[in-house]
C-alpha positions, 0 to 999 in steps of 0.5 A: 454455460456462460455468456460472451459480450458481443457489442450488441449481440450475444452468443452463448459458449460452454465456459471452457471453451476457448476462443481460437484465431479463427474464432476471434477474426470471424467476428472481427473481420465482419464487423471490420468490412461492414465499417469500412464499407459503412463509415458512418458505422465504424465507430459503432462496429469497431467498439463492438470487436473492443467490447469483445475483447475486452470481455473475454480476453482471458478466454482467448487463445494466444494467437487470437489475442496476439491478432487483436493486439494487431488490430488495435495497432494497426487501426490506430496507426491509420487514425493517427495519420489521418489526424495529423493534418487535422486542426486542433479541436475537442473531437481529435483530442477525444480520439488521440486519447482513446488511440493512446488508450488503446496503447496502453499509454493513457488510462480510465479511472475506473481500472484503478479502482477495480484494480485496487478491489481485486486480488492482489497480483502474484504475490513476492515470495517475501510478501508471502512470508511477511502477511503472516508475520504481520497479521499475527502482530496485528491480531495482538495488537486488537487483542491487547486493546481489547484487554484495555478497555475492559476498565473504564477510560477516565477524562480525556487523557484516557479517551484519547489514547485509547483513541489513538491507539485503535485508529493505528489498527485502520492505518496498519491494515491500509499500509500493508494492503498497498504495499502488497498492491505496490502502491508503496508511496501510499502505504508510507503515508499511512505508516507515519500516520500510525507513528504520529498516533503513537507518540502522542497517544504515549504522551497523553497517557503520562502527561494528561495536560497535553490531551487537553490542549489538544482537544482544545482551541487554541489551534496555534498552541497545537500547531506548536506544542504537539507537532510531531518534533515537539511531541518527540522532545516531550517523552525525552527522544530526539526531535528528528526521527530517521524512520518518520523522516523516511517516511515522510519524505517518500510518502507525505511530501512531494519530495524529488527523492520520491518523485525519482521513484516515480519515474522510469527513463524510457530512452532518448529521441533527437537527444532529450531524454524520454521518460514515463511517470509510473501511475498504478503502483510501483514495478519494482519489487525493491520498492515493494520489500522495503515497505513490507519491511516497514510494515513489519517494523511499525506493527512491532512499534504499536505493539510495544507501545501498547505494552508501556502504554498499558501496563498496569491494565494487562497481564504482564507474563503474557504481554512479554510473552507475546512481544517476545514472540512476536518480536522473534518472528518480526526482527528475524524477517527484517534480518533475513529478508531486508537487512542481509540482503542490502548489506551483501549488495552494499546498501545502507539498511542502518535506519531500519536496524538500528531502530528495530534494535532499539525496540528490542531493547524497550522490550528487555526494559519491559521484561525486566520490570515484569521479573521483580513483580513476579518475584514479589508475587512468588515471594508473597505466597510463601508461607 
């Protein structure tokens, strides 16, 4: 048995019951009458027909929501007649809101935060393939640091980069939980988060110094010496990069490009132009599959640097073993799923490519330093 809200009264209905039409106006059209009859009472009994069907919505049949749907339609409309010549004041602002809510044209704030809690909606067929590509990554990259720190870190240089590089694990698995939810402007902003922990975590490993600025307090010489253009430069790389830019301008900054996604024409009234600003996440599934597509790609990013990072302290046969894997399964997602796609539709997908390939060459780097040492090795142990 499960219980049904019913404003201030309950009653109880076996949980594969559903409730028809007639169920729906029985109930509705007694509280409906009693307000009409009782204005002083029509608040009250109007929000007891919105409890109900709130709560047992997915519990009604088609033709009982459709009904309820009228109901909200119809008493909303009267309402906004009968506010139209009403003076400006702090009561009519409350009920043109709660009239616009009941169109789905203004919102609570705790419906986000539900939302967000929930099961992510039905899954795109390519999220579906690429949650499993990612959280294998993203399990190696917990288990190469793992091996890291079973030797001591040593001054703050150490301290650091072991610091930054756990952090990523925090800013990958936000990413790819509001990719997946469609908050994709979010989701940017927690991949270059983790681009900007990596690059500095490679350049406090190699060049100790820069750790303590860093850590110290000259917050001038930070600014200057380790923003992410000046960090770049110092491991030798150009000081702009095209994935971090993408990032940054669709996710950090409040950018026009960014705010073009944000925003759906709607149509024209007496000429100008009608527009909705998209809260919630995104509604288009290109947006979603692109930050997907950089979700796999930044997961690949921090598994390679742990790699160069920490070389010495891993088992360097089954680190090139597990970036080869890995990076087999990842490079081949984003060609068939992202890549191809957008060439066949004449979209220009070069950022993403070009940087995934120089990846693959990193990894070629690191596979070939792995083959001297093993032929050494094998060398060593002939008689």
């Amino acid at each position: 048995m499960t219980q049904f809200y019913h404003g201030s009264s309950s009653r109880n209905y076996n949980r594969a019951m559903t409730i028809t039409l007639k169920d729906f106006q029985a109930f509705a059209q007694e509280r409906m009458s009693e307000a009409i009859a009782n204005p002083d009472r029509f608040r009250d009994r109007f929000k007891e027909v919105m409890d109900f069907a709130v709560a047992n919505e997915t519990a009604m049949d088609v033709e009982a929501n459709a009904y309820f749907n009228n109901l909200l339609d119809t008493i909303a409309t009267m309402f906004e007649h009968g506010l139209k010549n009403v003076a400006d004041s702090p009561d009519k602002r409350r009920m043109l809101r709660a009239i616009a809510g009941t169109r789905r044209k203004h919102h609570r704030s705790q419906d986000f935060l539900k939302r967000l809690g929930m099961p992510y909606p039905v899954p795109l067929p390519v999220v579906e393939v690429a949650r499993a590509i990612f959280l294998e990554a993203h399990q190696s990259v917990l288990d190469l640091l793992w091996d890291a720190t079973r030797q001591s870190q040593d001054g703050v240089a150490q301290f650091a980069t072991l610091g930054l590089l756990y952090w990523t694990v925090d800013e990958l698995t936000a990413a790819f939980y509001l990719a997946e939810r469609h908050y994709t402007t979010q989701a940017y902003n927690h991949l270059r988060t983790v681009h900007d922990l990596l690059d500095k975590a490679e350049l406090f490993f190699h060049h100790p110094k820069w750790a303590d600025v860093w850590g110290g307090s000259d917050k001038q010489k930070i600014l200057t010496e380790l923003s992410p253009g000046a960090v770049r430069k110092k491991l030798g790389r150009p000081k702009f990069d095209p994935i971090y830019g993408f990032f940054t301008e669709l996710g950090t900054h409040g950018t026009f490009e960014a705010l073009r996604k944000r925003v759906t024409q709607t149509g024209k009234e007496q000429g100008r132009t009608q527009v909705a600003m998209r809260i919630g996440g995104t509604p288009w599934d290109s947006e979603v599959e692109m930050a997907i597509a950089c979700c796999i790609f930044t997961v690949l990013s921090t598994l390679l640097t742990i790699g160069k990072v920490y070389e010495s302290r891993l088992h360097l046969g089954e680190l090139v073993a597990i970036l080869r894997s890995r990076f087999e399964r990842g490079t081949a997602f984003l060609q068939e799923y992202f890549a191809d796609p957008r060439l066949k539709a004449g979209v220009d997908a070069s950022a993403l490519t070009e940087s995934y390939k120089k990846l693959l060459l990193m990894l070629e780097e690191i596979e070939n330093s792995v083959k001297p040492s093993q032929s050494a090795s094998a060398a060593s142990g002939c008689p």
